[in-house]
N, C-alpha and C positions, 0 to 999 in steps of 0.2 A: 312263440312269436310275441306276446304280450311281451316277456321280461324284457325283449330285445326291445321294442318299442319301448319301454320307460328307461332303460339304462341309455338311448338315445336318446329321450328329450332330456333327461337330466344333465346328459354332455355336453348338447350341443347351448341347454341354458347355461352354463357355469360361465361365470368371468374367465379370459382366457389369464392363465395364471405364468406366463411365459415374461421374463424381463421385457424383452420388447411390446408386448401387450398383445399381439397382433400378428396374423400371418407374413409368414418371408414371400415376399412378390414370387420369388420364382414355384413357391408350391402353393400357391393361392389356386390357379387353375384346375390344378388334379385335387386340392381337398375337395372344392365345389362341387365338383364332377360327381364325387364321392358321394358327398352328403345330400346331395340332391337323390339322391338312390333310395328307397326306402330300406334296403338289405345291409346298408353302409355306415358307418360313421367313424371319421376320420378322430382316434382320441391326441394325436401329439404330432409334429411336423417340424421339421428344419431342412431348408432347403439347399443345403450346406454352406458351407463357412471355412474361411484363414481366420487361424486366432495367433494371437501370438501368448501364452499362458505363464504366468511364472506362481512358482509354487508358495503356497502363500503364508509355507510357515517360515520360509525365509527372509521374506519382502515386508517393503513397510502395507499397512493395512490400509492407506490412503489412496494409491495411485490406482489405475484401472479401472476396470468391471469385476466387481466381486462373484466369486459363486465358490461356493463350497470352500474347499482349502486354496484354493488357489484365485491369484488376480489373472483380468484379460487385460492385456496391455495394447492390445488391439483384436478385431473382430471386424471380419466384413464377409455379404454374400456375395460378393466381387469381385474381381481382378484386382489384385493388389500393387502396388508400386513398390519400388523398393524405398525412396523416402520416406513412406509412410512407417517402413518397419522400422527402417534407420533408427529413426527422431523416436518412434515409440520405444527400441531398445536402451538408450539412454534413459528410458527412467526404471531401468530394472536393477533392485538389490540385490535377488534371490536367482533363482535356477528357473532359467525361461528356456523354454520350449515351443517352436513353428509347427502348426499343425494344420493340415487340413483335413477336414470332415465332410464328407460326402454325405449327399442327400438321405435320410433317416423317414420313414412315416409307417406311423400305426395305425391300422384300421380295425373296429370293431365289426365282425361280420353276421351278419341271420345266421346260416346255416354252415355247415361248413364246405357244401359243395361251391357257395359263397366266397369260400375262403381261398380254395383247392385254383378256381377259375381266376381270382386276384393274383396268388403267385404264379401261376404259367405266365400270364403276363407280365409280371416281374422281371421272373426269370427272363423269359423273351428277349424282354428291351436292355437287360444287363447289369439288374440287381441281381446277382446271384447268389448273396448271403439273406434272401428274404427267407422266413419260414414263418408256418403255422402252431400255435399252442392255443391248448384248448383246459381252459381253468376250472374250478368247482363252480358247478352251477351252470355248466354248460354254455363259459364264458368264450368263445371265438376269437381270438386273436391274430392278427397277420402283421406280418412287418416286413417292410420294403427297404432292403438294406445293402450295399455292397461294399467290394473288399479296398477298393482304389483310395486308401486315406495315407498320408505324410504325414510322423510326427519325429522332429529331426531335434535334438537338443540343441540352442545356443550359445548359451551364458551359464556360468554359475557363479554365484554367488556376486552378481552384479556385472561381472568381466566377460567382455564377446572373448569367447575361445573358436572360434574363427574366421574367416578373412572376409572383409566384404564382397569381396568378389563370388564367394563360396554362397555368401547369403541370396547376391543376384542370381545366382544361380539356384538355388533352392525356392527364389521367387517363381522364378522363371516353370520348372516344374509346378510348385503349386498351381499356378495359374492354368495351366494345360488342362491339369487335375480337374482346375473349373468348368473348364470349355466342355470336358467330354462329360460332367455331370450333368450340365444344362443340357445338352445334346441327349444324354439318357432319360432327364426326364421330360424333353421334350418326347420324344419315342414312346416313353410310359404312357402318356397323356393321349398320343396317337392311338395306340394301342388296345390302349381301355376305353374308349370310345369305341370302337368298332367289335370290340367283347360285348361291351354292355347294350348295344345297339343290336347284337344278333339275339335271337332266340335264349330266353333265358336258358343256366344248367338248373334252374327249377323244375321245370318242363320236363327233361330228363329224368331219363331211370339211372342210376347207380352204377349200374354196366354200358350205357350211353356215356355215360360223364367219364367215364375210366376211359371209354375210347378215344374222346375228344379234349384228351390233356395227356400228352403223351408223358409230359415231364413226371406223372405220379404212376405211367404203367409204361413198363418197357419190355418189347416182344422181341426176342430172338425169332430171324428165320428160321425157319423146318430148313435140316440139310435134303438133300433127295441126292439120290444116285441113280445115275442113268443104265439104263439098262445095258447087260454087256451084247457085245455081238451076237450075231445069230447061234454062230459053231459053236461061241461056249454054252457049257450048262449053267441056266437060272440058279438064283442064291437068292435065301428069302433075306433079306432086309429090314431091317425098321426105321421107321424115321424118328430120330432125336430130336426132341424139342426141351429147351432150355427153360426151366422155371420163370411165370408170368407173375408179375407183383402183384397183389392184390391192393389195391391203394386203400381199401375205406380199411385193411385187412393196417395196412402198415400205420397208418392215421392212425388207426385205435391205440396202435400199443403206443404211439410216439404220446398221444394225449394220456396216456397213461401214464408214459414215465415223467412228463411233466406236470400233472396231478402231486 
């Protein structure tokens, strides 16, 4: 508990190291939520984004937003227009690419039953690429992630190689993309609330917590066979049950292999 406690205040003191300096309005609410937890702390966030990206070993080095090898020739957590992309692919030399990126956030968690009750709710509301990894030193990791992202190429080498029509319509899509992320993480936000407000999975035993997150334990029904008529003769039977996941059993090895 200590480590967790200083690798927390050390996060949450850090200048936030992000280009835009500062949280994206739409994941503001769920980091708060977070960090106000003593078990929590939110380390990275983007509450998604349309970019338009051109790769930056072919472009000139001036226009954009820089990062890494590649320029942004636009970037928004918004509904995009299609003027906006228009007027912003005109200044592309290089191999640009439309992408949408759906909401992304890391949480640093206490324990890992911590970790286990964050993704059910993930999963839940319709992150379904979230997972748990557990680092040296008994580092807790969670990440809230899903599969719904667009990345469609445009241009190369400065030339739209398809029709604007094609692009309104690839607007058109991204943007939907947006509506149902907002809408997820509005849901997340609902969701986790009403988790963190019931009865801690601290409180719980091990075999409580396996009950109450079905997404880490899954029960096959017992078959049963009825009994036959009177006139026939009995037949002994057994009843089949289907192997029960162990969670903290499968947890270990998964933190294992990403050790």
């Amino acid at each position: 508990m200590a480590a967790f406690v200083q690798r927390k205040s050390q996060c949450l003191a850090r200048a936030d190291a992000s280009r835009k300096g500062g949280l994206d309005e739409g994941a503001a609410a769920v980091v708060q939520l977070l960090n106000g937890r003593s078990r929590f702390c939110t380390t990275s966030s983007c509450s998604g984004r349309l970019v338009l990206a051109q790769d930056g070993t072919a472009g000139t080095q001036s226009c954009g937003i820089r990062k890494t090898n590649c320029a942004w020739l636009l970037v928004t957590h918004k509904r995009c227009a299609k003027d906006d992309v228009m007027t912003a692919l005109e200044k592309a030399t290089g191999d640009v690419v439309l992408k949408f990126e759906p909401f992304i956030l890391h949480v640093l968690c206490q324990e890992l039953q911590d970790a286990q009750l964050l993704h059910s709710v993930a999963v839940n509301s319709g992150f379904r690429n979230s997972g748990i990894t557990v680092g040296r030193g008994g580092k807790i990791m969670m990440a809230v992630r899903s599969t719904h992202c667009l990345e469609v190429p445009l241009s190369h080498k400065g030339k739209l190689m398809v029709s604007e029509e094609y692009v309104e319509f690839l607007i058109d899509v991204a943007n939907r993309k947006m509506e149902e992320n907002t809408w997820r993480i509005d849901r997340f936000y609902k969701c986790l609330e009403l988790a963190l407000e019931a009865p801690t999975s601290a409180d719980n035993s091990p075999g409580e917590t396996g009950k109450n997150h079905s997404v880490y334990t899954r029960r096959r029904k017992r078959k049963t066979i009825q009994e036959q008529e009177a006139h026939t003769s009995p037949k002994d039977h057994s009843e089949e049950q289907g192997p029960v996941d162990d969670a903290e059993t499968n947890l270990g090895i998964f933190a294992e292999l990403m050790i």
